[in-house]
PDB file of N, CA, C and O in Angstrom:
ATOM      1  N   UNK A   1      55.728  16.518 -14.742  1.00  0.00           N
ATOM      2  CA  UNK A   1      54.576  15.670 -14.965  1.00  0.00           C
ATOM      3  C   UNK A   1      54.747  14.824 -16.236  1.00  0.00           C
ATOM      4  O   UNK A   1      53.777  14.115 -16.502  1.00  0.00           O
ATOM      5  N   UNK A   2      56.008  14.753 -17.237  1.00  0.00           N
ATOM      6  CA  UNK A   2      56.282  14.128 -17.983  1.00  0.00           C
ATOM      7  C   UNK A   2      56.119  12.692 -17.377  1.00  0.00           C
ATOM      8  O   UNK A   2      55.144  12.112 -17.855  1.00  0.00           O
ATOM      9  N   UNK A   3      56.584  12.211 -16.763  1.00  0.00           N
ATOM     10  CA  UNK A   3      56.515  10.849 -16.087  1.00  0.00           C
ATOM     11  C   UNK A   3      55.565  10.091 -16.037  1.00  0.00           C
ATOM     12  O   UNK A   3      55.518   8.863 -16.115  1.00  0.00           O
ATOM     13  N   UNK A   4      54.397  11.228 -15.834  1.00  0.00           N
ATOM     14  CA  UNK A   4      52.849  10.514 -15.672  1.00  0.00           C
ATOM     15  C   UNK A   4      52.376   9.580 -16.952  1.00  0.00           C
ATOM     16  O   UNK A   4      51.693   8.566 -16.807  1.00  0.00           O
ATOM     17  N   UNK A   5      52.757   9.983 -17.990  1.00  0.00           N
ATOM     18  CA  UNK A   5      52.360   9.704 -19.419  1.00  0.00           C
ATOM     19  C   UNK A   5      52.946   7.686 -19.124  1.00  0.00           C
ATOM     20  O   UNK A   5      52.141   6.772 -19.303  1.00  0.00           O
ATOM     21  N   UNK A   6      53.883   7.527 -18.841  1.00  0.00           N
ATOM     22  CA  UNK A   6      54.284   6.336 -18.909  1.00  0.00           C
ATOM     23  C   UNK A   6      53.796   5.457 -17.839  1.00  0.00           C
ATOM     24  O   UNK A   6      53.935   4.248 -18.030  1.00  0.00           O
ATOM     25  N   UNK A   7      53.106   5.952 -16.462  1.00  0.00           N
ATOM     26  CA  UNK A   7      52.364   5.400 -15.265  1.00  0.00           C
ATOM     27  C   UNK A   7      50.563   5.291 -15.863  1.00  0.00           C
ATOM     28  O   UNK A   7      49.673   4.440 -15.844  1.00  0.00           O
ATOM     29  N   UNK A   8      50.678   6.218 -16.189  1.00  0.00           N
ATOM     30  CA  UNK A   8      48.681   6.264 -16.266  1.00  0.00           C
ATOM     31  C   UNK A   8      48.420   5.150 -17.399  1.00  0.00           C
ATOM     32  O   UNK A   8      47.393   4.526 -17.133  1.00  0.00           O
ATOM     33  N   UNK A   9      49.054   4.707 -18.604  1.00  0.00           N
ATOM     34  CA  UNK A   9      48.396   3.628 -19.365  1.00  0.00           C
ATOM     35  C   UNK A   9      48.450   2.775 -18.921  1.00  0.00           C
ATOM     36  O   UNK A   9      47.947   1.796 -19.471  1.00  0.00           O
ATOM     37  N   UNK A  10      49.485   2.579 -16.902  1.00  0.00           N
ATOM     38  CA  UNK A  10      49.017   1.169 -16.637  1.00  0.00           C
ATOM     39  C   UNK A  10      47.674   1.015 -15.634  1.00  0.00           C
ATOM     40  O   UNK A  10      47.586   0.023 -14.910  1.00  0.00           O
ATOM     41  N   UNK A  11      46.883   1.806 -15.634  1.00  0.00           N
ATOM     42  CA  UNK A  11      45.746   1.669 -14.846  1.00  0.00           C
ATOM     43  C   UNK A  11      44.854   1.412 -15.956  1.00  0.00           C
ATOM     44  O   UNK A  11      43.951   0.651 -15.609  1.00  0.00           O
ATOM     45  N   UNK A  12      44.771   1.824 -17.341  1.00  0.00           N
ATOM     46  CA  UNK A  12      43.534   1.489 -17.965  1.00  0.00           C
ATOM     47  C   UNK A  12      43.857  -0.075 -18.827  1.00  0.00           C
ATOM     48  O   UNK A  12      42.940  -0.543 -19.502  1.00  0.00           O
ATOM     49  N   UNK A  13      45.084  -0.753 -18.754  1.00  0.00           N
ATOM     50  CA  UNK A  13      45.176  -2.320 -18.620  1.00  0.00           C
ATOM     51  C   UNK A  13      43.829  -3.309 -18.342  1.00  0.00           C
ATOM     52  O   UNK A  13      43.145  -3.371 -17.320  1.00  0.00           O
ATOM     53  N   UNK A  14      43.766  -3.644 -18.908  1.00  0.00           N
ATOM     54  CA  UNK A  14      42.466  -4.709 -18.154  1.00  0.00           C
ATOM     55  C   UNK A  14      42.831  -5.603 -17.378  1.00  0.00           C
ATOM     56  O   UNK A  14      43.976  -6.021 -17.552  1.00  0.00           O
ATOM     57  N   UNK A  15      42.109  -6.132 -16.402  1.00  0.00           N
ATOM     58  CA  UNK A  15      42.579  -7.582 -15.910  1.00  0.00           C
ATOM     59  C   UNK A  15      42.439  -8.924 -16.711  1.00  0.00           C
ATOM     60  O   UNK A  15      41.513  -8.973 -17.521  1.00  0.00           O
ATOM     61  N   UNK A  16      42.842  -9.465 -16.645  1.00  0.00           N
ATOM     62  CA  UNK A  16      42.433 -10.922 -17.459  1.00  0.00           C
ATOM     63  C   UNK A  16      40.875 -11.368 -16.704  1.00  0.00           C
ATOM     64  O   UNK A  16      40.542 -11.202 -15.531  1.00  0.00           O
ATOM     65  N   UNK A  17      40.259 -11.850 -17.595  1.00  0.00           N
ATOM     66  CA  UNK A  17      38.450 -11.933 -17.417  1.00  0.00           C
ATOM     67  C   UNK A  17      38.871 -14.331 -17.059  1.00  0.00           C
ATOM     68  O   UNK A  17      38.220 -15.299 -16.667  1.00  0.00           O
ATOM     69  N   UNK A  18      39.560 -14.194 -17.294  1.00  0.00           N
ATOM     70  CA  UNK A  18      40.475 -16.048 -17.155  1.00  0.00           C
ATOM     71  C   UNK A  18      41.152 -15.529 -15.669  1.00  0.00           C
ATOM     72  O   UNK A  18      41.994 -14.642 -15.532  1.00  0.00           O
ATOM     73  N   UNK A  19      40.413 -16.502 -14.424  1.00  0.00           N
ATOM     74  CA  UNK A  19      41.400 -16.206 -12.837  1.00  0.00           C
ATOM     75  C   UNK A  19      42.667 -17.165 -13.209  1.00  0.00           C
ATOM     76  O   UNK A  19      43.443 -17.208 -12.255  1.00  0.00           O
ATOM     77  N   UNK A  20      43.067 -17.887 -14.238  1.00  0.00           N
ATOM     78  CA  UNK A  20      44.118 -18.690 -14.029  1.00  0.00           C
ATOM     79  C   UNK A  20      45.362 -17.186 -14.832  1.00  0.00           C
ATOM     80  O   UNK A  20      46.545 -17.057 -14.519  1.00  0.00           O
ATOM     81  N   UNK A  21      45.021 -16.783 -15.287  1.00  0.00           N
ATOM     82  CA  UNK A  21      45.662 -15.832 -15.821  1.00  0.00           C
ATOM     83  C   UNK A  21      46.132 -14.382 -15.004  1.00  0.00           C
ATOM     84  O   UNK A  21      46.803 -13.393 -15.301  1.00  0.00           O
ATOM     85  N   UNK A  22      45.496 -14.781 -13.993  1.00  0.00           N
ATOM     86  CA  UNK A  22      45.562 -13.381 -13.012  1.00  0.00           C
ATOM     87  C   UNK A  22      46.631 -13.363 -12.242  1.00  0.00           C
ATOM     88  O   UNK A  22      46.907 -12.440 -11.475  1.00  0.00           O
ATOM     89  N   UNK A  23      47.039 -13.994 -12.342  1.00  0.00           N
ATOM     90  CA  UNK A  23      48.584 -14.041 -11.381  1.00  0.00           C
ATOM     91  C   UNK A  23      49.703 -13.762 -12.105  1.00  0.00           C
ATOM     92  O   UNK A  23      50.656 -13.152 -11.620  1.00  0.00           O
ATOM     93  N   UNK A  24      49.650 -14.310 -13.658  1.00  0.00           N
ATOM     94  CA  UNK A  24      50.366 -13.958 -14.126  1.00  0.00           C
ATOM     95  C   UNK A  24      50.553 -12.102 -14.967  1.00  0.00           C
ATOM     96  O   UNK A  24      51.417 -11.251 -15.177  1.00  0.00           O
ATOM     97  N   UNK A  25      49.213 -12.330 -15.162  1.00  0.00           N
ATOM     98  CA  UNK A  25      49.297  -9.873 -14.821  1.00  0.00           C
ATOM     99  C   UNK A  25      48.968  -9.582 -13.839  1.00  0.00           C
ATOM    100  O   UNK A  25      47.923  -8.936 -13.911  1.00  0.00           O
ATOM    101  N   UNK A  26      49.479  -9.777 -12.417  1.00  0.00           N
ATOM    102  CA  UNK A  26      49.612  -9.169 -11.229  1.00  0.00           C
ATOM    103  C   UNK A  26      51.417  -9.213 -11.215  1.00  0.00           C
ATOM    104  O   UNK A  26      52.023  -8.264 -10.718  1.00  0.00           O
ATOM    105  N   UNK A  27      52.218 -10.477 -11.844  1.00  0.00           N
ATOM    106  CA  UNK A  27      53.492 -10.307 -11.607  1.00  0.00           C
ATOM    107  C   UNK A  27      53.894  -9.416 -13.016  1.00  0.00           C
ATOM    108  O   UNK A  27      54.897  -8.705 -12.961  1.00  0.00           O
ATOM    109  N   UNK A  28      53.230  -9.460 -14.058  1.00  0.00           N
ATOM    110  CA  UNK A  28      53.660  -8.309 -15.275  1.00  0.00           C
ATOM    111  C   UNK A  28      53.883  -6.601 -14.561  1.00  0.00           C
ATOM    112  O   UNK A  28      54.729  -5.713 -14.671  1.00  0.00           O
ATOM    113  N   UNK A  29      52.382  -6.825 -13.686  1.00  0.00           N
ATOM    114  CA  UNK A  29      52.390  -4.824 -13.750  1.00  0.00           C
ATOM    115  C   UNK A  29      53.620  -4.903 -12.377  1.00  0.00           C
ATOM    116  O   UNK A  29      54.297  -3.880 -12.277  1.00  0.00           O
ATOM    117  N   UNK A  30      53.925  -6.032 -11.352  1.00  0.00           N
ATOM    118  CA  UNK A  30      54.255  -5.562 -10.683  1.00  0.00           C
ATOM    119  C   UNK A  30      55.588  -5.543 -11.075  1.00  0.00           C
ATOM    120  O   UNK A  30      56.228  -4.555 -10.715  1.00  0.00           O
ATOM    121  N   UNK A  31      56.284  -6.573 -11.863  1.00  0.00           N
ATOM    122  CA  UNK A  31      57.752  -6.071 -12.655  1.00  0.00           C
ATOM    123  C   UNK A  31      58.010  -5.225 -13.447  1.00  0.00           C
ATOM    124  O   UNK A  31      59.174  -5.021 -13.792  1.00  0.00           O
ATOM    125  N   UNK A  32      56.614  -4.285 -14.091  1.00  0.00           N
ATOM    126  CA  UNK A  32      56.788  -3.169 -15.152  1.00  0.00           C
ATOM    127  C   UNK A  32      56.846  -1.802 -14.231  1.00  0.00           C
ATOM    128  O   UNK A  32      57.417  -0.792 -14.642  1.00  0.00           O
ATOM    129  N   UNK A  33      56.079  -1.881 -12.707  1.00  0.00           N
ATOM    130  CA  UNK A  33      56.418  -0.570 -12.084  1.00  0.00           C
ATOM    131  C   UNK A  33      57.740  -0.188 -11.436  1.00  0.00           C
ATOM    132  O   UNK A  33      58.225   0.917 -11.191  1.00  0.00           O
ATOM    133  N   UNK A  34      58.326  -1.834 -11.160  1.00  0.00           N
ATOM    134  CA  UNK A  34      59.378  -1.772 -10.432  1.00  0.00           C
ATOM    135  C   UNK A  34      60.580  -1.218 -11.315  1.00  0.00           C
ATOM    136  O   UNK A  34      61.426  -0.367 -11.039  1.00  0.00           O
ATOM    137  N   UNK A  35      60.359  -2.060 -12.595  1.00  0.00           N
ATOM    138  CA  UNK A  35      61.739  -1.849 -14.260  1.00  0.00           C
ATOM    139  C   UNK A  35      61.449  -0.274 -14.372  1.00  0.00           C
ATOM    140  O   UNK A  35      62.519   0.334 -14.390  1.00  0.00           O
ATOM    141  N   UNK A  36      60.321   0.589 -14.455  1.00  0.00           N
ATOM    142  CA  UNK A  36      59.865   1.723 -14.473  1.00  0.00           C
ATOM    143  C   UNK A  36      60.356   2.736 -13.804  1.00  0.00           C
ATOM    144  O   UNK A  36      60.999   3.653 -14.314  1.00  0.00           O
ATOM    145  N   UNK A  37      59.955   2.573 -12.103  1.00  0.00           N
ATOM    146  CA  UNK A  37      60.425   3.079 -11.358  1.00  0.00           C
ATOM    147  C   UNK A  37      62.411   3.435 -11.188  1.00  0.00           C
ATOM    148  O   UNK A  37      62.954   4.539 -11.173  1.00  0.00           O
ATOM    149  N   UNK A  38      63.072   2.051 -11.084  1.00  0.00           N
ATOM    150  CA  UNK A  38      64.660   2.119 -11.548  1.00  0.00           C
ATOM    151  C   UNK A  38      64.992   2.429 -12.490  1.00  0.00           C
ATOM    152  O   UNK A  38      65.990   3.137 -12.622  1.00  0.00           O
ATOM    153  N   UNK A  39      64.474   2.126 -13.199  1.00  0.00           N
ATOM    154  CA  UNK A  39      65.233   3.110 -14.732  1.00  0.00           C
ATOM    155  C   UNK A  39      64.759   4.613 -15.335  1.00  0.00           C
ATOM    156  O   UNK A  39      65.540   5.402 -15.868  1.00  0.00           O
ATOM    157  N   UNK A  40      63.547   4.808 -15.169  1.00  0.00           N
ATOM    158  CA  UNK A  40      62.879   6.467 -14.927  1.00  0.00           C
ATOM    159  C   UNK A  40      63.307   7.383 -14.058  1.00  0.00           C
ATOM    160  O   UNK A  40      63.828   8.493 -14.170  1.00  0.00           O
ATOM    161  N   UNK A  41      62.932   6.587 -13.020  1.00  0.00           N
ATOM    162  CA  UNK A  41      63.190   8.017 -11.699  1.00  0.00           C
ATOM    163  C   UNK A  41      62.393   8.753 -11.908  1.00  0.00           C
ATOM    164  O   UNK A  41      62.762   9.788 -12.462  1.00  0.00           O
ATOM    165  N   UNK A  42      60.735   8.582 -11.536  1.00  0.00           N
ATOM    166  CA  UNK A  42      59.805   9.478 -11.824  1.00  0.00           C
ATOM    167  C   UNK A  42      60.007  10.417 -10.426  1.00  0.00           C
ATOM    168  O   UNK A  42      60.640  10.151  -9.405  1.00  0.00           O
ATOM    169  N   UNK A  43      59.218  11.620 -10.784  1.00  0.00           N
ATOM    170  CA  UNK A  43      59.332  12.596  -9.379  1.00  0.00           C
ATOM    171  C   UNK A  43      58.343  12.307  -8.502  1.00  0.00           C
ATOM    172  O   UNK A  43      57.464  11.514  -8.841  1.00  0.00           O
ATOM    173  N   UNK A  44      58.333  12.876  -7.298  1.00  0.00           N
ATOM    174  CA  UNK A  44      57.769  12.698  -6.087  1.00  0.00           C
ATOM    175  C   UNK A  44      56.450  12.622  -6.335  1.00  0.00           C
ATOM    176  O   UNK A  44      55.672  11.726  -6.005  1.00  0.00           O
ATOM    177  N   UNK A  45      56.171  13.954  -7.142  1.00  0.00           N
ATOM    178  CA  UNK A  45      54.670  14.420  -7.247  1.00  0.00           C
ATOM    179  C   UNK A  45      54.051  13.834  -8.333  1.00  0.00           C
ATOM    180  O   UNK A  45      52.858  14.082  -8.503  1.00  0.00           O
ATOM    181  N   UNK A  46      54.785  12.911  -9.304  1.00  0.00           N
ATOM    182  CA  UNK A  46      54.178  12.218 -10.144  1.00  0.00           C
ATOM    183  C   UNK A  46      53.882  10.417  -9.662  1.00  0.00           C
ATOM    184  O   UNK A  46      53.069   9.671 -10.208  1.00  0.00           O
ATOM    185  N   UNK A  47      54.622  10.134  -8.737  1.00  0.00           N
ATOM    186  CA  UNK A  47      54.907   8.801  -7.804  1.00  0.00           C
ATOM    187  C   UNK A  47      53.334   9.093  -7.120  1.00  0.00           C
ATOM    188  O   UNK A  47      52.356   8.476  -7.541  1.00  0.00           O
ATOM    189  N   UNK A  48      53.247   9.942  -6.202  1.00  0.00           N
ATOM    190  CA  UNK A  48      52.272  10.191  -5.664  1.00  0.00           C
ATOM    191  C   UNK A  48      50.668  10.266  -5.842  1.00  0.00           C
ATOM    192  O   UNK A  48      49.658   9.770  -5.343  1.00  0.00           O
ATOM    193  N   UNK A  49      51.044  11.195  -6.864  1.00  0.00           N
ATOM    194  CA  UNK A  49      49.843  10.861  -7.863  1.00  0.00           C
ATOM    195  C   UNK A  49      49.234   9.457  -8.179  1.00  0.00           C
ATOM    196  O   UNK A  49      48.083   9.120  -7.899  1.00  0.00           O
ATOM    197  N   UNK A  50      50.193   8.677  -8.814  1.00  0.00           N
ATOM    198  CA  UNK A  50      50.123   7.773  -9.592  1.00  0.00           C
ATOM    199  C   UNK A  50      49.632   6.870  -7.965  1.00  0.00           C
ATOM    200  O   UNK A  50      48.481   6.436  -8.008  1.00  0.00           O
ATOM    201  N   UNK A  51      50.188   6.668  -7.003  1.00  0.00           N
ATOM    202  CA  UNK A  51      49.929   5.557  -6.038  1.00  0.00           C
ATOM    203  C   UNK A  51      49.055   6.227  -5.744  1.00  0.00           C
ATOM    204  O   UNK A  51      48.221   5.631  -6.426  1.00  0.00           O
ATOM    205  N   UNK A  52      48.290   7.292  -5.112  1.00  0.00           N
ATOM    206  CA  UNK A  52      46.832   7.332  -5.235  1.00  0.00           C
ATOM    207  C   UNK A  52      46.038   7.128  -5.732  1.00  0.00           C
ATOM    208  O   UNK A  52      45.069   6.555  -5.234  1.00  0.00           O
ATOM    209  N   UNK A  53      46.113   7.512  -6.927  1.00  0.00           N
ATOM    210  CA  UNK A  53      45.050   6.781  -8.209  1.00  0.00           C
ATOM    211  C   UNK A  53      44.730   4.737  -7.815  1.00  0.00           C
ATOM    212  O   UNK A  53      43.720   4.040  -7.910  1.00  0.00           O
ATOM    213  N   UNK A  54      46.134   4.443  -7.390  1.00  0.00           N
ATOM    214  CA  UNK A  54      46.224   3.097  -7.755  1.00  0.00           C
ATOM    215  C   UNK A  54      45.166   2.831  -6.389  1.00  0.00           C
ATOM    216  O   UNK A  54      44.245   2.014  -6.366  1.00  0.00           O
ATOM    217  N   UNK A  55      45.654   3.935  -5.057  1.00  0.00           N
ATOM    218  CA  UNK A  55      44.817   3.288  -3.668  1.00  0.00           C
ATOM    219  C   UNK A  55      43.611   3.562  -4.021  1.00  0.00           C
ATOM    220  O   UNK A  55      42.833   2.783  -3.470  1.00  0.00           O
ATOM    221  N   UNK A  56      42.930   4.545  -4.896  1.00  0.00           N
ATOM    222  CA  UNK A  56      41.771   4.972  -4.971  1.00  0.00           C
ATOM    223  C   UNK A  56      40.862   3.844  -5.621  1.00  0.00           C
ATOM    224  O   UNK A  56      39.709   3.677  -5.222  1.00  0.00           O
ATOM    225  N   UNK A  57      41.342   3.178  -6.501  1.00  0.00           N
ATOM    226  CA  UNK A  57      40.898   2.312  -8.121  1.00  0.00           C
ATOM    227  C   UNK A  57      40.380   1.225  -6.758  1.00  0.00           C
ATOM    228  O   UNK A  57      39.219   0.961  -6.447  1.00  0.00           O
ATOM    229  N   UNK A  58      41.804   0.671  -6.028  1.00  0.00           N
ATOM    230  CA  UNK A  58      42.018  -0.798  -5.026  1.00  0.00           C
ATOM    231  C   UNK A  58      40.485  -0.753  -4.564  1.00  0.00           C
ATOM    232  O   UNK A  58      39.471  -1.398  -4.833  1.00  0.00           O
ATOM    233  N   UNK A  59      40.897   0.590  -3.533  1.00  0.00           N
ATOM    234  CA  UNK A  59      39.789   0.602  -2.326  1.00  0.00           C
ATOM    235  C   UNK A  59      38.373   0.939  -2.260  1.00  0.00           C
ATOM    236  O   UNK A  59      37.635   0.639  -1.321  1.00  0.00           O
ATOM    237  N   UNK A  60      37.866   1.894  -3.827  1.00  0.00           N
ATOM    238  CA  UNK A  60      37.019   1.467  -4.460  1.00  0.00           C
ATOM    239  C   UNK A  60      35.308   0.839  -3.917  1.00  0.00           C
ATOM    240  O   UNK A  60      34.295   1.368  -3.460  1.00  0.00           O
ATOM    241  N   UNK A  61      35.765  -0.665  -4.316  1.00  0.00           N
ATOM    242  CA  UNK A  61      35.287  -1.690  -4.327  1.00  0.00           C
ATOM    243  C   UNK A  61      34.497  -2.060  -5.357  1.00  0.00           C
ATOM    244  O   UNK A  61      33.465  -2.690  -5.129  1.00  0.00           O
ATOM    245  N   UNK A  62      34.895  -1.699  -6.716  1.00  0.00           N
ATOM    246  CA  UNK A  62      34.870  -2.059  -7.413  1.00  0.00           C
ATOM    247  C   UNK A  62      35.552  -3.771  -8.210  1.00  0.00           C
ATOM    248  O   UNK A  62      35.145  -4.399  -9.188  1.00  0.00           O
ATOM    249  N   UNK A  63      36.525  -4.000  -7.398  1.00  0.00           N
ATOM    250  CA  UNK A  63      37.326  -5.280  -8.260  1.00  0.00           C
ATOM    251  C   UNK A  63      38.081  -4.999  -9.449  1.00  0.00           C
ATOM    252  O   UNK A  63      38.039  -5.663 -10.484  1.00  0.00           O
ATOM    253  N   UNK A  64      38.794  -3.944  -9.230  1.00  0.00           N
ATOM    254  CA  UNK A  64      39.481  -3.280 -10.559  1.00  0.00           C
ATOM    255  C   UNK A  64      40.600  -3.134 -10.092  1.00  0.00           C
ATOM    256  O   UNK A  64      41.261  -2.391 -10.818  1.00  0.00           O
ATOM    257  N   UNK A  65      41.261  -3.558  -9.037  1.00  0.00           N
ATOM    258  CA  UNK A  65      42.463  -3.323  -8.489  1.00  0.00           C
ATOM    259  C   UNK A  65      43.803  -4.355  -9.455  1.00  0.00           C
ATOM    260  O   UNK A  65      43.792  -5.534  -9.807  1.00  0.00           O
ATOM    261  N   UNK A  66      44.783  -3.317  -9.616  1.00  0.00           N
ATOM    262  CA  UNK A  66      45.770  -3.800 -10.112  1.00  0.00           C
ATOM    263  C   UNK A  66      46.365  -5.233  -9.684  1.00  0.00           C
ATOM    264  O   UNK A  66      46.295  -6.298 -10.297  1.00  0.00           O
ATOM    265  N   UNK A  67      46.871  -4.990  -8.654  1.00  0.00           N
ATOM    266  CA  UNK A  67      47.407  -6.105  -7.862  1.00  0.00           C
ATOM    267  C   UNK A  67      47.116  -7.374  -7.337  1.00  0.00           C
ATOM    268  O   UNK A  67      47.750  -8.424  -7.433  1.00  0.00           O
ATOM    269  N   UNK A  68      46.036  -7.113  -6.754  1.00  0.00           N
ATOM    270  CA  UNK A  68      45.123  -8.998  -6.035  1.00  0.00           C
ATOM    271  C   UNK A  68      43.781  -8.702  -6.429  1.00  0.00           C
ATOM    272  O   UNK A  68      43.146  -7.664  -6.621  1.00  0.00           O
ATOM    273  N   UNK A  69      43.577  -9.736  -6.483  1.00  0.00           N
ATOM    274  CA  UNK A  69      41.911  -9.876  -6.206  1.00  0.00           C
ATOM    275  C   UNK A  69      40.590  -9.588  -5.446  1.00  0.00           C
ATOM    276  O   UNK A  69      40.770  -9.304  -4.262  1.00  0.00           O
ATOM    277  N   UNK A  70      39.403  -9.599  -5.834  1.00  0.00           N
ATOM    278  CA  UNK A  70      38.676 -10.023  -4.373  1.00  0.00           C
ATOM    279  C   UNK A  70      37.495 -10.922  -4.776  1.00  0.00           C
ATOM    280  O   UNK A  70      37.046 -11.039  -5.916  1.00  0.00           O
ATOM    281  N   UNK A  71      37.103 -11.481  -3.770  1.00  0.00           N
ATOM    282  CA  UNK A  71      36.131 -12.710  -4.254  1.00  0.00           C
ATOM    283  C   UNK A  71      35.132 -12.463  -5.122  1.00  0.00           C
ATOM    284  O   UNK A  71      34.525 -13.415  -5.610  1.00  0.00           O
ATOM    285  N   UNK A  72      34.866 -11.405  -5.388  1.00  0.00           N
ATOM    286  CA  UNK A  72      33.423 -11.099  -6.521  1.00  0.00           C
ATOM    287  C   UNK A  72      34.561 -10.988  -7.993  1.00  0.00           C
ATOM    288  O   UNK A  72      34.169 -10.707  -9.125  1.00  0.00           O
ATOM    289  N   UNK A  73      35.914 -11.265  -7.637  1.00  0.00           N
ATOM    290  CA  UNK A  73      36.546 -11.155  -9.324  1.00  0.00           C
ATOM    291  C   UNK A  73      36.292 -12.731  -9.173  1.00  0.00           C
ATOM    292  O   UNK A  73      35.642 -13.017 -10.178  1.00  0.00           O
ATOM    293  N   UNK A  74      36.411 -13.458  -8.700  1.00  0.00           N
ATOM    294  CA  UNK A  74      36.285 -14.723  -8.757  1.00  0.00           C
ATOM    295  C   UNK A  74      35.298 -15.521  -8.707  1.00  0.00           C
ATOM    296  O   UNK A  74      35.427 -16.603  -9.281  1.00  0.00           O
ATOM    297  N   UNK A  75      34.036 -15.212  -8.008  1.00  0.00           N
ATOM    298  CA  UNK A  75      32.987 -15.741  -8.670  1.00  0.00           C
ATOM    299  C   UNK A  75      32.050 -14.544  -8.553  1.00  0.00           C
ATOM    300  O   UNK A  75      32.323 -13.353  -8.403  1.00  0.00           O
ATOM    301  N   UNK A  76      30.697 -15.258  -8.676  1.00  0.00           N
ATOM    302  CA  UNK A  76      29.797 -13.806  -9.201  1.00  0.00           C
ATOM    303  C   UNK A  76      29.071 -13.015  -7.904  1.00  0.00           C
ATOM    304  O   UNK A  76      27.921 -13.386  -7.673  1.00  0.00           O
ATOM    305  N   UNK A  77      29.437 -12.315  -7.325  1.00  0.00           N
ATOM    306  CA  UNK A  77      28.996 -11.653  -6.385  1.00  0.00           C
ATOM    307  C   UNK A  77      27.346 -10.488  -6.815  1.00  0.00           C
ATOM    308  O   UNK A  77      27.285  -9.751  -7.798  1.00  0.00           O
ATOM    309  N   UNK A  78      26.366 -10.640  -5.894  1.00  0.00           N
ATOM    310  CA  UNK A  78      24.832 -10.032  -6.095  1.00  0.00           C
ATOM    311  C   UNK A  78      25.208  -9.160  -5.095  1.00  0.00           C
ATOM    312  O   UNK A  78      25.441  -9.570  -3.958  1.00  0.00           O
ATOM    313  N   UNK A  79      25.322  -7.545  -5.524  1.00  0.00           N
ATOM    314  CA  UNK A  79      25.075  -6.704  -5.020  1.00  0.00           C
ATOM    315  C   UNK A  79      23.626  -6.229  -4.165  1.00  0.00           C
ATOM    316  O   UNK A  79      23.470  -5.447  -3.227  1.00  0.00           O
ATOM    317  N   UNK A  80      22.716  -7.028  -4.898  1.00  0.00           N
ATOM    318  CA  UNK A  80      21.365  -6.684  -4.043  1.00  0.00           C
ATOM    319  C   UNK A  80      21.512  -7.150  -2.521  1.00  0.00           C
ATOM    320  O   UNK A  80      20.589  -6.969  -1.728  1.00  0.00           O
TER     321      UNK A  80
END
């Protein structure tokens, strides 16, 4: 579970609150898991972990997802 230590500070990252900026930290985290992944070699059960957390955060529906967007990050969505 050593591994985890270097995966979990990238979920509490913020997104950029600027959408012109969002593309460019969607290609940061996605070249820091990939440089991560090849040069670490984290274990199964720490991989696992970690991509659940990430499906859990996505699917949510919150708008906190690492990777893409969804239209309430982009303009202002009324939950009522």
């Amino acid at each position: 579970m050593y591994c985890l230590q270097w995966l979990l500070p990238v979920l509490l990252i913020p997104k950029p609150v600027n959408p012109a900026l969002l593309q460019t930290h969607v290609m940061f985290m996605i070249l820091y898991l990939i440089g991560f992944f090849l040069e670490r070699r984290p274990c199964i059960i720490c991989s696992l972990v970690f991509f659940i957390a990430v499906s859990l955060i996505c699917y949510s529906g919150l708008g906190n997802c690492l990777f893409w967007s969804t239209n309430c990050d982009l303009v202002k969505c009324d939950s009522d």
